[in-house]
SELUMKOL-419843 format. One line per 3 residues: number of its first residue (from 1); for each residue x, z, y of N, C-alpha, C. Coordinates in steps of 0.05 Angstrom, whole numbers, padded with zeros to 5 digits. Layout:
<nodes>
NUM> X,Z,Y,X,Z,Y,X,Z,Y | ... .
</nodes>
This chain:
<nodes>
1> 01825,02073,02085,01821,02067,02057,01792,02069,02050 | 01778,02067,02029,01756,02057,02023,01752,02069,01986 | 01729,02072,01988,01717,02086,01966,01722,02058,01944 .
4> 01737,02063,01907,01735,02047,01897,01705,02029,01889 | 01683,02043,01893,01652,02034,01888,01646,02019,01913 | 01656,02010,01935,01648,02002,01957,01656,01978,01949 .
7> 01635,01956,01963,01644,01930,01962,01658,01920,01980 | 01681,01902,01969,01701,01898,01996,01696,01865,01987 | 01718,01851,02008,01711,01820,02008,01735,01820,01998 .
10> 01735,01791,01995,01755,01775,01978,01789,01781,01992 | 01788,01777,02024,01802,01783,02039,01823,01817,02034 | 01804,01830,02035,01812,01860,02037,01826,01866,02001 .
13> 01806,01851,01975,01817,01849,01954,01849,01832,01951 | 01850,01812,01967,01886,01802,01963,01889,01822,01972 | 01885,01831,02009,01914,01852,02009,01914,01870,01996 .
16> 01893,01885,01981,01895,01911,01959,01921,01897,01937 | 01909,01877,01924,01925,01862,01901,01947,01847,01909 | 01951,01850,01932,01972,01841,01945,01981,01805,01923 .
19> 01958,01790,01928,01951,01764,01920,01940,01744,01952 | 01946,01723,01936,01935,01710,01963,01900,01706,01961 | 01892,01699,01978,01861,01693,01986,01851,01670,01958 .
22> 01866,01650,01971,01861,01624,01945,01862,01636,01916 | 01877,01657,01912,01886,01667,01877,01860,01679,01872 | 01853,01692,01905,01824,01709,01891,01794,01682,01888 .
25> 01799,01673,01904,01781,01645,01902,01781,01633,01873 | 01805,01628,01869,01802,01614,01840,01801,01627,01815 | 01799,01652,01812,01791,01672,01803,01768,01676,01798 .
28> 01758,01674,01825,01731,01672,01826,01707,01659,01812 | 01718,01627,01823,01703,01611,01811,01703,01604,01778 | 01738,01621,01771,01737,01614,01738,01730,01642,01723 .
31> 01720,01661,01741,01700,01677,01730,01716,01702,01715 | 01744,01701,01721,01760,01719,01710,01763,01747,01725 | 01747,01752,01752,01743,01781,01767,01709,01773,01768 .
34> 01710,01797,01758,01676,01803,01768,01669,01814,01790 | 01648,01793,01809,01637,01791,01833,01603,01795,01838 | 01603,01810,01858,01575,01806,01861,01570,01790,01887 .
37> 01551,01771,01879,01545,01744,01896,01519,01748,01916 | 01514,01753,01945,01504,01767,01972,01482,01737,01971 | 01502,01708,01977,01485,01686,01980,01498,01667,01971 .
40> 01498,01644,01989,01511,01618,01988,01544,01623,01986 | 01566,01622,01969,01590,01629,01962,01591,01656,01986 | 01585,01676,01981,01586,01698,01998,01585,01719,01974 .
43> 01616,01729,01975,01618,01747,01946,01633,01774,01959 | 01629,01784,01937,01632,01823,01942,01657,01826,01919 | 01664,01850,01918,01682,01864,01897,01675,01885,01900 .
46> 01694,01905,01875,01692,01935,01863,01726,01922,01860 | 01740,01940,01876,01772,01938,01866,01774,01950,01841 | 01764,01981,01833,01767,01983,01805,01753,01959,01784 .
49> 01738,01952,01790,01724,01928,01763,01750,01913,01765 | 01756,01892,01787,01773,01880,01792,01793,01883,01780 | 01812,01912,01778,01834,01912,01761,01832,01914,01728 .
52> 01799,01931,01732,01807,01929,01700,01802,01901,01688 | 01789,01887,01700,01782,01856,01686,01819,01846,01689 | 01826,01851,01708,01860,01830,01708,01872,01846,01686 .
55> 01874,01879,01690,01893,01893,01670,01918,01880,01681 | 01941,01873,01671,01962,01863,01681,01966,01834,01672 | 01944,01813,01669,01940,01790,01671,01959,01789,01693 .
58> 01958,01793,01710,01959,01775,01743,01991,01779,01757 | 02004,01789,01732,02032,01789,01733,02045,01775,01712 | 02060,01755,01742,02082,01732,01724,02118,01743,01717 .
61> 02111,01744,01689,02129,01745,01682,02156,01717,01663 | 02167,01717,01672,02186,01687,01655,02211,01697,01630 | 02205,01682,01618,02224,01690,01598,02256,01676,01605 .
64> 02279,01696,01599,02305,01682,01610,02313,01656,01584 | 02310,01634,01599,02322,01609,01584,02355,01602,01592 | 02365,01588,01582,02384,01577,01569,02394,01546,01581 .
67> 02410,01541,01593,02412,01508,01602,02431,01492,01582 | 02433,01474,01588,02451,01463,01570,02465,01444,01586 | 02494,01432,01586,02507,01421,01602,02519,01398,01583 .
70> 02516,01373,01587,02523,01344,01566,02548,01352,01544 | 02562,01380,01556,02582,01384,01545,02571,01408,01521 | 02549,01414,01517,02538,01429,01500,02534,01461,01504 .
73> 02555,01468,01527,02561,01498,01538,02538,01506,01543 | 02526,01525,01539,02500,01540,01546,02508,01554,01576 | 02490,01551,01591,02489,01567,01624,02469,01589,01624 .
76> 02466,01602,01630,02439,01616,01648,02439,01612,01676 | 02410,01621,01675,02403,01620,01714,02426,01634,01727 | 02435,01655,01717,02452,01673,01730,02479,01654,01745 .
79> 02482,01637,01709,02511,01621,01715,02512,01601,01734 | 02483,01585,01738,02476,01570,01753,02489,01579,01780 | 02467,01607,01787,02470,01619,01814,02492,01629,01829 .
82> 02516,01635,01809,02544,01637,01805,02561,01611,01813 | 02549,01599,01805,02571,01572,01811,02584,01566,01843 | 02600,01562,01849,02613,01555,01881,02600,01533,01889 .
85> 02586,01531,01909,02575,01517,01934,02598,01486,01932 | 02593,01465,01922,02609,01441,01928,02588,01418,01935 | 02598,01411,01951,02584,01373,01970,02588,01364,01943 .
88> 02558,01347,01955,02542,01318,01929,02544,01331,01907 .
</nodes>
């Protein structure tokens, strides 16, 4: 493990944030984790800065919706997932 003040790379930051590489990339470039920049796209992190800038941004959450069937009956995902396995 590693001191939160130490700069780690982008790499070592997904598996901390358990995010992929690209999430931290585009992050990156839209300026929403603060980085310190070495050279030419050659960037650093502070995992603490890092979380406090996300805070719990970086968790997707979905709200439970509602389906609707021609017949007007309301479903949920649940009911969906429920349903028996039938061909075509």
């Amino acid at each position: 493990m590693f001191d939160n003040n130490n700069l780690i790379t982008a790499r070592t930051l997904a598996d901390e944030l358990d995010l992929s590489i690209e999430t931290i990339w585009r992050y990156t470039r839209e300026k929403r984790i603060p980085y310190i920049e070495l050279g030419s796209k050659q960037y650093r992190y502070r995992l603490r800065d890092v979380i406090e800038a996300l805070g719990n941004s970086h968790v997707v959450k979905e709200q439970p919706r509602n389906y609707r069937t021609g017949e007007g009956k309301l479903y949920t995902y649940q009911d969906y997932l429920e349903m028996p396995d039938e061909a075509g």
